[in-house]
C-alpha positions, 0 to 999 in steps of 0.5 A, spaced: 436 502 354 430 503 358 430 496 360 438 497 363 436 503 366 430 500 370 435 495 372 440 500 375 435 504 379 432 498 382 440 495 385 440 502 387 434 502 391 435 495 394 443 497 396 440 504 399 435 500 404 440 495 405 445 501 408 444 504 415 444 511 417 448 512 422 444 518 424 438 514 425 442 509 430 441 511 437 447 512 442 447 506 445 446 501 439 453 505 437 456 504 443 455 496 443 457 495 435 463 499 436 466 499 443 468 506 444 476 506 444 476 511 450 474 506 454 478 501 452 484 505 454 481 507 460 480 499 462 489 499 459 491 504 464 488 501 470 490 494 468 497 499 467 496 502 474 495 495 477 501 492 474 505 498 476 504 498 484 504 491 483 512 492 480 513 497 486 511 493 491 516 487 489 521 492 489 519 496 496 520 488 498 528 488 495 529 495 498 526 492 506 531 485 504 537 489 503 536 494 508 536 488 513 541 489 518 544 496 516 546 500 520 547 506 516 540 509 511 545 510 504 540 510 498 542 512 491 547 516 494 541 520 499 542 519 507 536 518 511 535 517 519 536 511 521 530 512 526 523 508 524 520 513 520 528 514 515 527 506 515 521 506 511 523 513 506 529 509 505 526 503 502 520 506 498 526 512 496 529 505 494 523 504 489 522 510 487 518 514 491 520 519 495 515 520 501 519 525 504 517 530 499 512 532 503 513 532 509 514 540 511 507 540 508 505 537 516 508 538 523 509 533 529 514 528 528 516 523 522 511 518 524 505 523 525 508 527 518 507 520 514 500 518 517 497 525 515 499 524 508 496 518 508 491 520 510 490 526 506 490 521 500 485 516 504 490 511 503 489 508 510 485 502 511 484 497 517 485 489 515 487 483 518 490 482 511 495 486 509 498 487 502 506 488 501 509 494 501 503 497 506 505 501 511 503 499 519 502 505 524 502 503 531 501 507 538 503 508 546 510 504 542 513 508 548 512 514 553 513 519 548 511 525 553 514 522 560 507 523 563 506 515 565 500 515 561 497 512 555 496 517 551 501 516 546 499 516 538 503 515 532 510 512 536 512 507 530 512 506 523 514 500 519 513 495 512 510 489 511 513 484 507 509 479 506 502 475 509 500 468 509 494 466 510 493 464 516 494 472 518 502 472 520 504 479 517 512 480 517 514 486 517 520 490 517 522 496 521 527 498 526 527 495 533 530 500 538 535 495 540 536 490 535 536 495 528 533 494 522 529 487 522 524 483 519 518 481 525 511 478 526 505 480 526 497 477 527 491 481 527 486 475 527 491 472 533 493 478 537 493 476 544 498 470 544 505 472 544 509 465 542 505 457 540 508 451 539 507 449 532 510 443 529 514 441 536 517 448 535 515 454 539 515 461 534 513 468 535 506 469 533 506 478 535 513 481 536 513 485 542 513 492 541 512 496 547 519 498 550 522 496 555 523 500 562 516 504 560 510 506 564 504 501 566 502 498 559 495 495 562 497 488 558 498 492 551 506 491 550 505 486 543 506 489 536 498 487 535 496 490 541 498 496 539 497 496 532 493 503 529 493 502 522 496 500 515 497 505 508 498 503 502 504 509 500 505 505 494 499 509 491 501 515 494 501 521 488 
């Protein structure tokens, strides 16, 4: 009897050595034994949100692609202005955000509205490499305040379709004359309007400045007067 309970109590023993207590285990050995759920959710939600803006950026593209040629701004049964600013509401309205919700928040034109927005949420951000759905801010589009001055910022908006990587930006937004179009742009090229590529002369930079406008000091193209980009898509 005595030699069973000497037996018992030496596998008693043994067992509780080998048995840690988690009290005595610092934070940081917890932590890499046992990756922490919460940071396992948050590196989820981030992949979730990437995914997320990615979905509305394919879907801010299809809204830019039938919205080409219209000639009246009908979303899910919403009516916007057909101007450059009704333009890009329209196609983010389409999928999904409406940006206009915030608009009696500022003053000015829809232009300045949208681009205080952005701002506010520090969406605004300067590359030659733009991402689809980004919004695209240009200045001195045309005289807006008659003085024959260069002093006009914040008189166009538009979206970008797509990059390449040589830098060619296509961007959709409503020309003056034409409608709802696709055009181009190229930051890493910005002085040069056509080139002959492959035997074929094709536009590099659309023009932008409005024709019948003041002196424009050699600035007339879409990358002259290019001010910024903004990713709306993020806007919350």
């Amino acid at each position: 009897m005595l030699n069973w309970l000497a037996l018992i109590l030496v596998l008693v023993v043994y067992f509780s050595s080998c048995a840690t207590n988690p009290s005595s285990v610092s934070r940081e050995e917890r932590v890499s034994v046992f990756p922490s759920k919460r940071s396992e959710t948050a590196a989820s939600r981030t992949s979730y949100k990437e995914h997320r803006e990615d979905s509305v950026q394919q879907k801010l593209v299809e809204g830019a692609n039938r919205l080409r040629g219209a000639r009246k701004l009908i979303v899910n049964g919403r009516l916007f202005p057909l101007d450059c600013t009704g333009t890009v509401l329209a196609i983010y309205y389409y999928a999904g955000i409406d940006l206009s919700s915030d608009f009696y928040k500022y003053n000015g034109n829809g232009v300045r509205r949208l681009y205080l927005m952005m701002k506010d949420k520090n969406l605004l951000y300067d590359t030659t490499d733009p991402a689809e759905g980004d919004i695209i801010f240009w200045d001195n589009t045309y005289d807006r305040n008659n003085d024959s001055k260069w002093n006009d910022p914040l008189t166009h908006t538009g979206m970008v379709i797509s990059t390449s990587e040589w830098g060619t930006v296509i961007y959709v937004h409503l020309n003056y004359s034409k409608g709802i179009v696709f055009e181009r742009m190229n930051l890493k090229e910005p002085n040069v309007y056509m080139k002959r590529i492959n035997g074929q002369m094709v536009t590099i930079n659309a023009p932008m400045r409005m024709k019948g406008q003041p002196e424009s000091h050699g600035r007339w193209l879409s990358s002259h007067l290019y001010r910024i980009f903004a990713k709306g898509y993020a806007y919350r």
